[in-house]
Every structure is written in C-alpha cells, then in structure tokens.
C-alpha positions in Angstrom: 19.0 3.5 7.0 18.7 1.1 4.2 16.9 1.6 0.9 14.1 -0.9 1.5 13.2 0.1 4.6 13.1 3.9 3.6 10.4 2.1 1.0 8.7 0.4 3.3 7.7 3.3 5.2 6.4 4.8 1.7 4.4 2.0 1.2 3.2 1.6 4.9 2.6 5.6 4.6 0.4 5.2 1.1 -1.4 2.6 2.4 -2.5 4.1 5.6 -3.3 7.4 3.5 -5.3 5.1 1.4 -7.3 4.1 4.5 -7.8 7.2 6.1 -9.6 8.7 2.8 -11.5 6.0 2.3 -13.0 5.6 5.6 -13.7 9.9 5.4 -15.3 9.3 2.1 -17.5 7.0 3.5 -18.3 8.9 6.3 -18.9 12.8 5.6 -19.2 12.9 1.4 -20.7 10.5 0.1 -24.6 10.6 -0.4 -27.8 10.8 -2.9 -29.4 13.9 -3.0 -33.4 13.8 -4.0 -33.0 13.5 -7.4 -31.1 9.9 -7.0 -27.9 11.8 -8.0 -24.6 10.2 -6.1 -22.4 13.1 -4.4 -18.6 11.9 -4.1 -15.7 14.0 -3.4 -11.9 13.4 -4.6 -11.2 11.4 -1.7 -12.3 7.8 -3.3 -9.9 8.3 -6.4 -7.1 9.5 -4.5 -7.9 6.8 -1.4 -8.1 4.0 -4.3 -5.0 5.5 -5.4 -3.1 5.2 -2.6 -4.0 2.5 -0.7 -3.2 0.5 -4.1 0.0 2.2 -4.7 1.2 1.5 -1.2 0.3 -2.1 -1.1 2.2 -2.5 -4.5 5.0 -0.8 -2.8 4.8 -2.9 0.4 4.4 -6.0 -1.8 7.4 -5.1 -4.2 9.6 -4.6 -1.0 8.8 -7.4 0.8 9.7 -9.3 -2.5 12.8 -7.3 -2.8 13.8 -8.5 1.2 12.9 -12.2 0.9 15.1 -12.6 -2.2 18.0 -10.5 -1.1 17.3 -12.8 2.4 17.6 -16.2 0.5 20.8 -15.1 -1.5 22.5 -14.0 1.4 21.5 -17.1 3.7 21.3 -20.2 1.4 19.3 -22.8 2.5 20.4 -26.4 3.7 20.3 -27.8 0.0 23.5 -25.9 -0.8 26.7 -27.9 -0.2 29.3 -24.9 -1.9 32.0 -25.9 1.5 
C-alpha cells in the first residue's frame, strides 16, 4: 500500500473521529445548570482537535497526489518528444 493512501485513511479516520465527538458533545454533555453555568466535557477539545487535524491531513494528501499526478502526467503544453 502506498504512503499517501496509508495517510489518507489517517486523515479520513481523524476527521470522522472529529465528527463523532462533536455530534456526542452536542447531544449528551453539553448543558446550563440553574446557576447559568455551561457544563462541557473533553469531547469538544478533542472533537475540534481532530476533525481539524484530519482535514489538514486529508488536505496535505490530496495536495501531495495532485502534484505527484501532474509531474508524472504532463499536461499538453509540454513538447519534451
């Protein structure tokens, strides 16, 4: 398997992650109790966390692919024959 797929499933992995702790943060632990107080868990700072360092990974890869693409298939403009 290459490297940038092996990435790509990081990323895909840390950005679902991301997703699935934000959406439980929402649902079970976040809340004001009766003094106004806001009650969050760990799950926003480590869903932020992920789900941003997933799509940085996702975004770096798919950089890395369409570069390593256009270098190994030049385009029409290239007359090297």
């Amino acid at each position: 398997m290459k490297k940038s797929t092996v990435w790509l499933y990081i990323g895909l992995a840390l950005w679902l992650l991301g997703g699935v702790l934000l959406v439980l943060e929402h649902h079970f632990y976040q809340y004001v109790d009766v003094n106004g107080v806001l009650h969050e868990s760990l799950f926003l700072p480590l869903g932020v966390l992920s789900f941003v360092l997933g799509g940085s990974v996702l975004s770096v890869t798919l950089l890395y692919r369409l570069l390593s693409n256009l270098k190994t298939h030049p385009g029409p403009s290239d007359t090297s024959c």
